[in-house]
Every structure is written in C-alpha cells, then in structure tokens.
C-alpha positions as CSV (number, residue, x, y, z in Angstrom):
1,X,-133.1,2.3,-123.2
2,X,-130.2,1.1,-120.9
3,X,-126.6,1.0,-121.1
4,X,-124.8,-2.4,-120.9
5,X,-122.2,-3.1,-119.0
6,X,-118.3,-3.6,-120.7
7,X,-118.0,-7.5,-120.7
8,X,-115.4,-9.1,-118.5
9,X,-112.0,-9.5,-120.0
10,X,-111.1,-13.4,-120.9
11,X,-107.4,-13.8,-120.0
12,X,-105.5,-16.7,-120.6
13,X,-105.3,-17.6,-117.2
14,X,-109.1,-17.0,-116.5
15,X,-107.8,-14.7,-113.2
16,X,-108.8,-11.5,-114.7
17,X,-110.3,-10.6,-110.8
18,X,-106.9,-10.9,-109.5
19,X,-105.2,-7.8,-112.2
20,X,-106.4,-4.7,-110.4
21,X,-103.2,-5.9,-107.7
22,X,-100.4,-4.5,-110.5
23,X,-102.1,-1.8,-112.0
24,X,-101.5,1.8,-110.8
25,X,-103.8,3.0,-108.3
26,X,-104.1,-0.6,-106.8
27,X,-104.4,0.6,-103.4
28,X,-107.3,2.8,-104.4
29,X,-109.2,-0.4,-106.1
30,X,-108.7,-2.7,-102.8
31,X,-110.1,-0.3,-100.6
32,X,-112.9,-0.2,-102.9
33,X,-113.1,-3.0,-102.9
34,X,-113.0,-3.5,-99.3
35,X,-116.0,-1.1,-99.1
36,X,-118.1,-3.7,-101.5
37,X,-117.0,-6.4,-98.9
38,X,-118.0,-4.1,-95.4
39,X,-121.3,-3.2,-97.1
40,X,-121.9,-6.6,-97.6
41,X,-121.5,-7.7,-93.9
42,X,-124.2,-5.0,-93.2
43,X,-126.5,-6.4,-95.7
44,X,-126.3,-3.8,-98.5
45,X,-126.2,-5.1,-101.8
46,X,-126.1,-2.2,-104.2
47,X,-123.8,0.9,-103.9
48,X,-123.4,3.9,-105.9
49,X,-120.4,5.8,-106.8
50,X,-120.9,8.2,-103.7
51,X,-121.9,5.5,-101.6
52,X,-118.6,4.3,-101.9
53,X,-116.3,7.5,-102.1
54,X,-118.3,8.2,-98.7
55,X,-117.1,4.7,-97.3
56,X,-113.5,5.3,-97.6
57,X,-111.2,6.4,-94.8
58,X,-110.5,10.4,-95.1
59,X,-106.6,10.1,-95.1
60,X,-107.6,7.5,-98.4
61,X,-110.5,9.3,-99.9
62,X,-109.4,10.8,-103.5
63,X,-109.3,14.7,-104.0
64,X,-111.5,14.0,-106.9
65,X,-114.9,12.1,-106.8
66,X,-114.7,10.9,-110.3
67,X,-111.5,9.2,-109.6
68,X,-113.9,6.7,-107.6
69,X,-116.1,6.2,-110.5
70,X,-113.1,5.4,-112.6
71,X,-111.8,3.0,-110.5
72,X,-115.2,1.5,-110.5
73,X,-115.6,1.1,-113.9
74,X,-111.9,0.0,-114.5
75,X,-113.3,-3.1,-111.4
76,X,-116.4,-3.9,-113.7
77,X,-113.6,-4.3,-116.5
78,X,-111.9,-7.3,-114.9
79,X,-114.9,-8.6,-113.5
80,X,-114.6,-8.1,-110.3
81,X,-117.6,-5.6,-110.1
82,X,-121.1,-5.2,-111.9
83,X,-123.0,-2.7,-113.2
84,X,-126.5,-2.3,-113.7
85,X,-128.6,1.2,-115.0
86,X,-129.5,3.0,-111.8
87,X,-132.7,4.6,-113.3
88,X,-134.4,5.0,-109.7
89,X,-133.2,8.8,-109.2
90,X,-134.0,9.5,-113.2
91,X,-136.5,12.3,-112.7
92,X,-136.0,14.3,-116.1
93,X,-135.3,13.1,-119.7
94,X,-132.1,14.3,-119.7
95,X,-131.1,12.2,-116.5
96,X,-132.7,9.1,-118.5
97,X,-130.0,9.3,-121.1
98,X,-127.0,10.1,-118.8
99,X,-124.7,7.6,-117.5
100,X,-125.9,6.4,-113.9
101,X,-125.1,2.9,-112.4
102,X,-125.1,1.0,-109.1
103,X,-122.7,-1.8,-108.7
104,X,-122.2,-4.3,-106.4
105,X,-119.8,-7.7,-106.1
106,X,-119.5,-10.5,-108.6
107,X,-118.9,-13.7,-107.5
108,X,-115.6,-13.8,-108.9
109,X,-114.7,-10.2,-107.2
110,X,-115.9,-11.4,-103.9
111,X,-113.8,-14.9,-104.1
112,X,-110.7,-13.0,-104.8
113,X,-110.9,-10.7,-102.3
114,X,-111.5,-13.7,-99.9
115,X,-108.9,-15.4,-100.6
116,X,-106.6,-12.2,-100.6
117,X,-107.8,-11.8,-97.1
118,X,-106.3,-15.5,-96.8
119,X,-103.3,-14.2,-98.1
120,X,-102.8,-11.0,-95.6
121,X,-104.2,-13.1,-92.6
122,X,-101.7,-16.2,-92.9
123,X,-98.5,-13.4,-93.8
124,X,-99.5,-11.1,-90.4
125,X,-99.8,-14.1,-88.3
126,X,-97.2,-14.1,-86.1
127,X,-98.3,-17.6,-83.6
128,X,-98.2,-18.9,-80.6
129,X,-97.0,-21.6,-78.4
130,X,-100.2,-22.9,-77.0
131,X,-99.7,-24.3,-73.9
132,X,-103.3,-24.6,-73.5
133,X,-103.6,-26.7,-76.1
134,X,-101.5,-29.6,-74.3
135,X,-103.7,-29.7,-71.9
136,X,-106.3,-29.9,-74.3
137,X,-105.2,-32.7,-76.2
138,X,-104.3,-34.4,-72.9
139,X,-108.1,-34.4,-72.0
140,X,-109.3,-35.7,-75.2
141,X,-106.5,-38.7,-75.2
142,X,-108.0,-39.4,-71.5
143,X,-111.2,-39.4,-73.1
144,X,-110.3,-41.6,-76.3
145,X,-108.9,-44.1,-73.6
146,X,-112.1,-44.2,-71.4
147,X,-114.2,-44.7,-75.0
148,X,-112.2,-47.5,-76.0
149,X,-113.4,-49.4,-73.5
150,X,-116.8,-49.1,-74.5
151,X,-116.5,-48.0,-78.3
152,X,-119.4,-45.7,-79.7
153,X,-118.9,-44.5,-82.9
154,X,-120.6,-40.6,-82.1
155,X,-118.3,-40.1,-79.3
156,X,-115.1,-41.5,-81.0
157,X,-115.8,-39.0,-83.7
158,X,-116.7,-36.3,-81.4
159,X,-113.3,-37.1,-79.2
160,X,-111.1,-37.7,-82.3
161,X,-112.8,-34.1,-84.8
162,X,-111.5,-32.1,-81.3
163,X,-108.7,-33.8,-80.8
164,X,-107.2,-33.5,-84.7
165,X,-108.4,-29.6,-84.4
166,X,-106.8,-29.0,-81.2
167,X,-103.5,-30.4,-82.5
168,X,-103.5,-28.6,-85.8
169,X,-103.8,-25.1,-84.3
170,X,-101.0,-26.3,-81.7
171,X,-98.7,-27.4,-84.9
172,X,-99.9,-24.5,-87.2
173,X,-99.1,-21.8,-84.3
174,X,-95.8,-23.3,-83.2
175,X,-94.8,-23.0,-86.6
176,X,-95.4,-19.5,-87.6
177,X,-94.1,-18.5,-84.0
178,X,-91.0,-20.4,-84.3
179,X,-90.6,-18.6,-87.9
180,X,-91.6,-14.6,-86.5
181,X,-89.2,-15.9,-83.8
182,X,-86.4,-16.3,-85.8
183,X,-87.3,-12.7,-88.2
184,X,-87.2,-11.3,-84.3
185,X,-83.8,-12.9,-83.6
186,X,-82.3,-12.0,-86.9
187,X,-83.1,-8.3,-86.2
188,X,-85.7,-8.4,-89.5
189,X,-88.5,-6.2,-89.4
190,X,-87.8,-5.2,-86.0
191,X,-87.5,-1.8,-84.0
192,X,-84.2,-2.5,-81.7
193,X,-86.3,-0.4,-78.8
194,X,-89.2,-2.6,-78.6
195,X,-87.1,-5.6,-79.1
196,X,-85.2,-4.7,-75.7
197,X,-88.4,-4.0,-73.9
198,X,-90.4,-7.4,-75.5
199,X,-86.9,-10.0,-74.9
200,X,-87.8,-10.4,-71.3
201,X,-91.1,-11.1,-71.5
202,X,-90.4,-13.5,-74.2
203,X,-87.9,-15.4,-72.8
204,X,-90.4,-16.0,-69.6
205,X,-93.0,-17.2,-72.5
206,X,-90.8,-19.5,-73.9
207,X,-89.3,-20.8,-70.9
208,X,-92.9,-21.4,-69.5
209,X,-94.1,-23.3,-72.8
210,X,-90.5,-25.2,-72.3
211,X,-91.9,-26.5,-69.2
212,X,-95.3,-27.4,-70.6
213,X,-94.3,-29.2,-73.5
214,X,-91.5,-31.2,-71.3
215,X,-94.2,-32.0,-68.8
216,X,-97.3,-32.7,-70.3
217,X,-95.4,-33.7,-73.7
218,X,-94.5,-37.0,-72.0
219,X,-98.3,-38.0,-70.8
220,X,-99.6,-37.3,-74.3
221,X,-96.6,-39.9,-75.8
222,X,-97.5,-42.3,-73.1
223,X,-101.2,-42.1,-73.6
224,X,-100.7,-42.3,-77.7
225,X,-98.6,-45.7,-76.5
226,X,-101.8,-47.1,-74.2
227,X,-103.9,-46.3,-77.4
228,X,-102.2,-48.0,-79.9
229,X,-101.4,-51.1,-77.5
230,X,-103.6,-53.6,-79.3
231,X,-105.0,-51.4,-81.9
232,X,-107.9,-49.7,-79.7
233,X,-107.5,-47.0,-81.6
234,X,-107.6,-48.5,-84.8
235,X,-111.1,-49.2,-84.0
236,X,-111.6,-45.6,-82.7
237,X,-110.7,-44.7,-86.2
238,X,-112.6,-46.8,-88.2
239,X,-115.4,-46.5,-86.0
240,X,-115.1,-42.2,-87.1
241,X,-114.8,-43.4,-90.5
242,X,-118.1,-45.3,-90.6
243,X,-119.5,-42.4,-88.8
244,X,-118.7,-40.2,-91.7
245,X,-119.3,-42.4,-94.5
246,X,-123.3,-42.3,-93.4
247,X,-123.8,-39.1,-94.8
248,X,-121.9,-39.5,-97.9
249,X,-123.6,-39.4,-101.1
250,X,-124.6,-42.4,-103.3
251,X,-122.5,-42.6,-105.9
252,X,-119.3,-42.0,-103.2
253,X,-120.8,-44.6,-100.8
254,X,-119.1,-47.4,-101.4
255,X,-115.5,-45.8,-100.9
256,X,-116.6,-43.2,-98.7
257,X,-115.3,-45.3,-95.6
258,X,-112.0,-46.5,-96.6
259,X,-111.0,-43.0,-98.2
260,X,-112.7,-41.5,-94.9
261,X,-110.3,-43.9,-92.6
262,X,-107.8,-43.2,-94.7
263,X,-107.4,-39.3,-93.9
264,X,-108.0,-40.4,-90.3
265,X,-105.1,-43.1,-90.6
266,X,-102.6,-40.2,-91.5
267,X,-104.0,-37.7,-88.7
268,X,-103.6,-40.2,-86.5
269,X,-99.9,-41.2,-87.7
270,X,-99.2,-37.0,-87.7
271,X,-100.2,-36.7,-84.3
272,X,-98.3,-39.7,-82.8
273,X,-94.9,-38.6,-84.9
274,X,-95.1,-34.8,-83.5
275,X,-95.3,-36.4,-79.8
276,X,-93.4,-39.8,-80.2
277,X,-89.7,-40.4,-81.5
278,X,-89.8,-43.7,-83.5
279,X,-86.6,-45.5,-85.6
280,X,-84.2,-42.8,-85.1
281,X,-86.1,-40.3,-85.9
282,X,-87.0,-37.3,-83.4
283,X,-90.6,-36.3,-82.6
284,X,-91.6,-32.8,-83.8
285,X,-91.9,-32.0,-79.9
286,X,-88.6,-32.5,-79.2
287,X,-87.6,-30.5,-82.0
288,X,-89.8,-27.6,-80.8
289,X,-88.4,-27.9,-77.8
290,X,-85.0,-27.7,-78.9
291,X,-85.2,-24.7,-81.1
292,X,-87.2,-22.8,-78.2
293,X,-83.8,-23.7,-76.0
294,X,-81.7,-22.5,-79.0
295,X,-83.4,-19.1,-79.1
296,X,-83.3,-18.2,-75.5
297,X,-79.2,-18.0,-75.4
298,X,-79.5,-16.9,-79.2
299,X,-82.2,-13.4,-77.8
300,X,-79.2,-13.2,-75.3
301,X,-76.6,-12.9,-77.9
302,X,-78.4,-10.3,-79.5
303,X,-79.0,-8.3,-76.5
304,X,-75.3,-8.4,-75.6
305,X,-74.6,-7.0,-79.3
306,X,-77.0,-4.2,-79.1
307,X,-75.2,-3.5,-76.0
308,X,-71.9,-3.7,-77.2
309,X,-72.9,-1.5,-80.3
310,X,-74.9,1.2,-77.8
311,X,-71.4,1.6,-75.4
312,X,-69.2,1.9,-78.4
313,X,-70.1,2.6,-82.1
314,X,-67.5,0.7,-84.0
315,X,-68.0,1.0,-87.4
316,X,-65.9,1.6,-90.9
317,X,-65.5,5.3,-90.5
318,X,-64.9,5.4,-87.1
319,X,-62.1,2.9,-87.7
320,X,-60.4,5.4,-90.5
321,X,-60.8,8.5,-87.9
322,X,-59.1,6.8,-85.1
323,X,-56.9,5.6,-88.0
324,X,-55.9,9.6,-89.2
325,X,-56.0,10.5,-85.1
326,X,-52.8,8.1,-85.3
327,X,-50.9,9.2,-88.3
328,X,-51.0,13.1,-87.0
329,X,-49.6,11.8,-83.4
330,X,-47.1,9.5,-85.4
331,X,-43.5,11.4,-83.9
332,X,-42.0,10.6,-87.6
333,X,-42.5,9.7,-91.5
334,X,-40.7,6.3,-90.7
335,X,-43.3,5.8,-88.0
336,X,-46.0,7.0,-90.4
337,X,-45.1,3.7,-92.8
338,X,-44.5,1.6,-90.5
339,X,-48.2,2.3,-89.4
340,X,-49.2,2.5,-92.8
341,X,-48.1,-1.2,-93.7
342,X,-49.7,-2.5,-90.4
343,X,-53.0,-0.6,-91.5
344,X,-52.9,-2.0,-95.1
345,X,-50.5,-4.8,-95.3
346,X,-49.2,-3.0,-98.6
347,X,-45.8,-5.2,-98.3
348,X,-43.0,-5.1,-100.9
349,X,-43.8,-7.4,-103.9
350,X,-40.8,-9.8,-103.8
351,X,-42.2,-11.5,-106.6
352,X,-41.3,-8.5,-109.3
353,X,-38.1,-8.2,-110.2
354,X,-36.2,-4.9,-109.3
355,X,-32.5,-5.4,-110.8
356,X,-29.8,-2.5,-111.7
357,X,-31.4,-2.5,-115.2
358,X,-34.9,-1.8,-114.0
359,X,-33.5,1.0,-112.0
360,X,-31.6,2.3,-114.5
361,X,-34.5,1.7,-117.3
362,X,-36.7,3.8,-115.0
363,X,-34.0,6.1,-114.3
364,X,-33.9,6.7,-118.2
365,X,-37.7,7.0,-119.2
366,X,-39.5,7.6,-115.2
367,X,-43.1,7.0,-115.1
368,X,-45.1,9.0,-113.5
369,X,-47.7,7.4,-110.9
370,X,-50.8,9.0,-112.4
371,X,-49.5,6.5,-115.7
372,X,-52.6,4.0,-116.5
373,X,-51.7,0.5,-116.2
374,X,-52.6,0.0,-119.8
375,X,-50.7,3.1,-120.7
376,X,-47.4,1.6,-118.8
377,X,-44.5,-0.7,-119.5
378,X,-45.3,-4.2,-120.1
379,X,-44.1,-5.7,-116.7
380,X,-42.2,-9.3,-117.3
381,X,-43.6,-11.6,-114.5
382,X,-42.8,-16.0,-114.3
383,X,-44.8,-17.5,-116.6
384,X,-46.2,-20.2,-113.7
385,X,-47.4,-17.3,-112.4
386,X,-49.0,-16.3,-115.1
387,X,-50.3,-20.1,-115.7
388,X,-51.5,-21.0,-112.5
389,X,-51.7,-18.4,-110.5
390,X,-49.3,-20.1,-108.3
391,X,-45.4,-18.8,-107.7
392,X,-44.4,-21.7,-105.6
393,X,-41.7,-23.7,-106.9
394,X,-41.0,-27.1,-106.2
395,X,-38.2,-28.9,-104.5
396,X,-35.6,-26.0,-101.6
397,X,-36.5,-22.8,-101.0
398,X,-34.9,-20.1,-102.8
399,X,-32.8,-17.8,-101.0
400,X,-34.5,-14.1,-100.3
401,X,-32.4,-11.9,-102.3
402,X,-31.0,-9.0,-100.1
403,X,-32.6,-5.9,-101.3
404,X,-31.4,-3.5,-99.0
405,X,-29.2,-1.6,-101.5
406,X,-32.4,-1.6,-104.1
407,X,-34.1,-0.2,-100.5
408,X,-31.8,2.2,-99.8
409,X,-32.0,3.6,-103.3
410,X,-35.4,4.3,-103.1
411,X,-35.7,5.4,-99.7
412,X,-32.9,8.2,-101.3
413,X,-35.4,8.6,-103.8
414,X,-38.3,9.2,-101.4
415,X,-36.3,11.7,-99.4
416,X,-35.4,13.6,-102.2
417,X,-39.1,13.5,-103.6
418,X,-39.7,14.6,-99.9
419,X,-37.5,17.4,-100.0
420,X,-38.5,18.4,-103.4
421,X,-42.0,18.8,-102.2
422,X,-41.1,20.7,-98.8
423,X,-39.3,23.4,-101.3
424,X,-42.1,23.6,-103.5
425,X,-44.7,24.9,-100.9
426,X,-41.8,26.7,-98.5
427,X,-42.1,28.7,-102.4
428,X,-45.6,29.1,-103.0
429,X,-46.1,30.0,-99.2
430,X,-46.7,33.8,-99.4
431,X,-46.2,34.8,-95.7
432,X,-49.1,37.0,-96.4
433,X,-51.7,38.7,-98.8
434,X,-50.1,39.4,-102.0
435,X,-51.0,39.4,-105.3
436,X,-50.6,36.9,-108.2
437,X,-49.1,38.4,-110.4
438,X,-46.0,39.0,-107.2
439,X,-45.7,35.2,-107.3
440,X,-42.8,35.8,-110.1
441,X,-41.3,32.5,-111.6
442,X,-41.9,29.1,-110.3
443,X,-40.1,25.9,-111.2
444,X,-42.3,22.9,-112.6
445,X,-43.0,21.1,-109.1
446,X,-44.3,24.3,-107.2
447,X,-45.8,25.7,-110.4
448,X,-48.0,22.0,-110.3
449,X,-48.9,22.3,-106.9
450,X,-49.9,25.8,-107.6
451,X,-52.0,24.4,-110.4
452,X,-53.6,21.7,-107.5
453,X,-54.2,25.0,-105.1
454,X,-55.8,27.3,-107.7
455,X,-58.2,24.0,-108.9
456,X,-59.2,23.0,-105.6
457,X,-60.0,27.1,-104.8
458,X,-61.9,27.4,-108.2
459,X,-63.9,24.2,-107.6
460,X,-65.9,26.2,-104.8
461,X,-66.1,29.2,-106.6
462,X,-69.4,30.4,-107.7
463,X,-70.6,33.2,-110.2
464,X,-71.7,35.8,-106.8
465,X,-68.2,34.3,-105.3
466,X,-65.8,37.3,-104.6
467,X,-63.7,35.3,-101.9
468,X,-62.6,31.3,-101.2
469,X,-60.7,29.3,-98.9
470,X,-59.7,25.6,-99.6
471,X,-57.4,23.2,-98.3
472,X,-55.3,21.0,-100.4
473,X,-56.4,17.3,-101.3
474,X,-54.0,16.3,-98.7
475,X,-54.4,19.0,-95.8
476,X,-50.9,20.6,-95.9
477,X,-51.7,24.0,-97.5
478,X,-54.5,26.1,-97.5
479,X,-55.5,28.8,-100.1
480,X,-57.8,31.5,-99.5
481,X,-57.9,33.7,-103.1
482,X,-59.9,37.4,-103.6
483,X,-61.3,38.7,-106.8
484,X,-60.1,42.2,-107.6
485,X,-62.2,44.5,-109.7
486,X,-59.4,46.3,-111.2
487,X,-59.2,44.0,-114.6
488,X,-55.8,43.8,-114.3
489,X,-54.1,40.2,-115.9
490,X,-51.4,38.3,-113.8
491,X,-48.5,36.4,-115.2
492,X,-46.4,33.4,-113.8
493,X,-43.8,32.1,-115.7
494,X,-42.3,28.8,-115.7
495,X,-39.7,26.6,-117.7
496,X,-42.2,25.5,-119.8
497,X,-44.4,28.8,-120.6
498,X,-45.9,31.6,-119.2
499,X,-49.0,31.1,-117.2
500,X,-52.0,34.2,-117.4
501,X,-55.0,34.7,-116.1
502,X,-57.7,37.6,-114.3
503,X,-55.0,39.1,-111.3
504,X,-56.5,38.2,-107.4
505,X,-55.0,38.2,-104.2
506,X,-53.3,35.1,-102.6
507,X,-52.8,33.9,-99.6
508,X,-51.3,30.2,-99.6
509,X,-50.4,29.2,-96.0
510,X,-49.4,25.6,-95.3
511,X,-51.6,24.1,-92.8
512,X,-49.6,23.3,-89.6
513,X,-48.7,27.0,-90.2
514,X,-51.9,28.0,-89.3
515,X,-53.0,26.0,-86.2
C-alpha cells in the first residue's frame, strides 16, 4: 500500500510554481527550496524532511521540525516539489502504514527557482565600466581587419562570436553602473558614511574609464570605418552566417542563413551606433561619456551638501526654535508683530471690507475667535472674486483706502484686550500657597483662564497623583496644585454661578515671575 501524492494545482495562469512567493512563510519555502537546489549541485537527489531542516542556516531553522514538513507538503501542493513513499526505513508494520516521504525537485520547481535566481542576480548587479573591454574589442576589430584580407569563414565567426560578447557585457555593465550610479548620487539606498569614504575612489574610476573610452573610443570608430569601407565586413558577416547555417536542421535549412545574417546584420549595426555618431544622432559612447562627466561635479554637489548639513543642521524645527529665541529677545509687543508678519506674511486683508458698520455690527453681537467658520457671519466678498478667483479690476487703479482710523481702533482694542489679560493673571497670581477655596470671587476673564490653568494641571494628573505642576498653553503662568486629604469642598464664585469642587492648595505663579 502507498500513499499518493496531492496533485498539482492547475491555475489559470499555469504558474502555480511561482505562488509560494505571496503566501506567509515565503521566506521559509525559498530557503527550502534553496536547499533542494544546493543538494542538487552535490548530486543528491532525494531528501527527507530532516535532511532538509538539517540544511538550513541556524539563525533560519524553525523552532519546530514539523513546520519543515509543512512547508514541504504545502511545495508538493503547487508543484514545485514531489513526493514519493519513503518505505526504506519501514522496519515495523506500524511504520508501513505511517506517513513517510522523500521529495526532491520537479522540473517545474527547479525552473522557477532558476529563473528567480535570474531575477535576484540582474536586481543586485550593480556594473561596471569595463575598460578592459575596449581594449578587447580593439583587438578583435584588428583582427577582423587582418581576416578580411584573406576571408575564412571559421575565423570570421570566431573573431565576430567574441567580438559581439565582448561588447554586450561592455553595454550591459555600463548600463546598470550608470543606473546604481545615479541611486548612489540620489542618496537611495545609501549609508552617507560609506558614501563619503567610496566618492573618491569613484571619482578616480570614472575619470580613468573617461580617459579610456575617449582614447581607445576613437580607434574602435575608425576601425568600424576601415571595415565597412567597401563592405568587407559584409562579407565577414555573411561568411558567420553560412558558418552557422551548416549545423541547422533540415526543415530550417533553407532560411537558416538569411535569418542567421540577419541577427548578425543588427549586431553589427548595434555595435557601430554605440561607437559611431551618424545623421545627427550621438553614439552611445559619447553619451556614456557625458553622463560619467555629469556625475563627477554631480558626487561633488552632494558631498558639499552633506557637508553643509554636518556643520549646521538646518531643518524645520530648528528654524521655529531660533524663531521663539527671537520673540523672547524682542524689546516690545510692537516689535513682536512686526516680527510676526515678517515670519508669516499674515498681512491685512485689504480685500474685506471693514467700514463703521462692520465695527459697529461687531461691536453689537462680537464673535468670539474660537467661532467655526461655518458657525460665523456670512462674510459679503466681490462677486469676481467669487467668480474667478481673481480681484483685479480692469482699467486705473483704485485708490488704497486710508485705514488708519479702522487701525487705530483696533490696536485700542488690542491694548485693552492686553490689559484685560495682564489683570486677569495679576488676579489669579497667589503670591504663594493658598488654598482654593481663598481664591474668593473672580470676574469671567480670570475665572476662564483659571478654568485653562486647572485643565492643563488636571490633564497630568493621575489616580496615585497627590501633586502637579503645568505651565499654561502659552508659557506665561505656571500652576503647581496639592491634593488635601481633609474632604473639605472649595467654592469660587463668579457673575455667572458658583464654581465647586474637592478643596487643594494653589500656587499659580506667572512665569517670568519665576525665572
């Protein structure tokens, strides 16, 4: 009797192999898989469940064996695994009828994990600029030229195979170093330390490949020139093409050649266009060799910004702290808005209208500022404005209404507000400990910033708390309020009510007061 493995999953894209990369535990099932594919190098075909939980790294290895076996079996599920009985170690009955497999690599499993090693290989690649390889393909032009004299159709192909695979590393590295240049230059992926310590060994690299490519850039051009004078290497290439054509199969024999001289045609063309500008259009090398130019001052900039940002951190916060360091050395209020309109550009709006009946109307029914716009007085604005978005008028200028009596009013206003406010806390400043209940009567401006003082102390009260200190929202008082044990109620009355609550000691000093 033996157990049959689960049956591969059909999907409708038939790349069922490929799912174990979004389920959970994905990184468990590559690394088993990667164990299949090591095994497999040394020549082992079969492997059982602790064959592979052995082959994992430590720092990887599951807790729990059976989590290996799961994963196993979840593999054989999409096909990427397969199981057969393992009835070699079956030495009882009861071993007979238990579950035992050894597994090993489907076809399908092993093709996705090669071309997922594709995948990580061509995303890690970082490049090169091959300088070598110039020289390289400078030999093999030399040598195409001395063959064309004498054309032989083994040593054209020979010439022209190394030739096309020198040049398509050069192309392929130049590429994805040009691309991990510009991730380094952008800062992407990049420790700022190791950056400074690589930028001057890698502005010596590309300078040095600078050189090459100007140098030995021009012989290779001239060379592609001396070979296409006459079409001698048209024969080179059809003479590769006939070379390769020998070995095709019957039924492809008759187009084998021209298809074959085709593909060499284009290599051919790629090659000259990388080296040669033609019709206005610039070669690839020249390209390359302007972009490696371009980075050099471009690492340079860099460097000078990581510089700049090491010798002074300028940043958003330390632009409002240096901003606060000024309004506390500011020698007045005036000199406080004056610095507050420079910092904000909060300017009057000259394009409401503040007439004696808006003063008055506000005079009448005043509005607090905590009022919600949608809460507040419809405001009457030009309907252009409201139109286009656009208050200019057409044809003269207005004149700018003088506004300094509507000014004057409210800077009256603002002084009395400022006054108000001074009385307020010179009130609720208690010189001292006292208690609450001592604080007597309070008229509606001190008994609200009372209100703000006792919420901002009770926000940082906790159930073990017996004593807190805050500081108001905008730093000018500070209240530090006890618990006392004596149950004792407090009362402060007000205009509007009386106000009661548990009794504690106060203290409520304003803050300039204290330092």
């Amino acid at each position: 009797m033996t157990s049959t493995p689960p049956e591969p999953p059909r999907t409708a894209t038939g790349y069922a192999p490929f799912a174990h990369l979004t389920a959970p535990n994905a990184p468990l099932y590559r690394r088993v898989m990667s164990a299949f594919l090591v095994a497999k190098e040394r020549f082992a075909v079969h492997l059982r469940p602790e064959d592979v939980y052995a082959a994992l790294a430590p720092e990887h290895r599951p807790a729990d064996p059976d989590a290996v076996a799961t994963a196993l079996d979840r593999l054989v599920g999409w096909g990427n695994l397969r199981a057969d009985p393992d009835t070699s170690r079956v030495t009882a009955v009861e071993d007979f009828y238990r579950k035992r497999f050894i597994y090993q690599l489907t076809r399908a499993g092993e093709a996705a994990e090669q071309a997922l090693s594709v995948y990580d290989e061509a995303l890690g690649r970082r490049g090169a600029l091959q300088a070598v390889a110039l020289h390289d393909i400078v030999t093999q032009l030399k040598t195409l030229v001395v063959i064309a004299e004498e054309p032989d159709a083994a040593k054209a192909h020979l010439a022209l195979s190394t030739l096309t695979a020198r040049f398509e590393a050069l192309a392929e590295n130049a590429r994805a170093f040009m691309g991990s240049l510009q991730r380094t230059i952008d800062l992407h992926d990049v420790d700022i330390e190791v950056f400074l310590a690589y930028k001057d060994r890698l502005i010596q690299y590309l300078e040095r490949f600078i050189q090459d490519l100007i140098t030995l850039g021009g012989r290779i051009a001239a060379l592609i020139g001396e070979l296409e004078d006459d079409d001698r290497v048209g024969a080179l290439l059809r003479l590769a093409a006939a070379r390769e054509a020998a070995d095709a199969a019957p039924d492809e024999a008759d187009s084998a050649e021209a298809r074959a001289y085709e593909r060499w045609t284009a290599k051919w063309s790629g090659l000259a266009a990388w080296f040669v500008s033609a019709d206005g259009r610039e070669s690839q090398a020249r390209l390359l060799r302007g972009r490696a130019l371009g980075a050099i001052p471009q690492l340079l900039a860099v460097v000078r910004q990581l510089n700049e940002r090491r010798a002074g951190r300028s940043d958003r916060s330390a632009d409002f702290r240096a901003l606060a360091r000024w309004f506390a050395e500011a020698p007045d209020d005036a000199a406080r808005h004056r610095l507050w309109r420079a910092a904000f550009g909060l300017y009057p709006a000259r394009h409401l209208t503040v007439d004696a009946a808006t003063l008055d109307g506000r005079t009448a029914r005043p509005v607090p500022a905590s009022t919600s716009w949608a809460g507040a007085e419809p405001l009457r604005i030009s309907p252009q404005l409201r139109r286009t978005g656009s208050y200019e008028r057409r044809g003269k200028a207005r004149r700018v209404q003088d506004r300094s009596a509507q000014r004057r009013h409210l800077a009256e206003i603002a002084a009395r507000q400022t006054e108000e406010i001074a009385a307020a806390r010179a009130r609720l400043a208690t010189g001292g400990t006292t208690r609450l209940s001592a604080l007597g009567e309070l008229d509606p401006l001190a008994f609200r910033l009372f209100l703000q003082l006792l919420g901002d102390a009770l926000a940082t009260w906790r159930p073990d708390t017996r004593t807190t200190t805050a500081t108001s929202n905008d730093g000018t008082m500070e209240i530090r309020l006890t618990a006392l044990s004596d149950g004792t109620t407090a009362e402060i009355r007000t205009p509007g009510g009386v106000f009661r609550g548990p009794d504690h000691t106060v203290e409520i000093t304003p803050a300039e007061g204290r330092r």
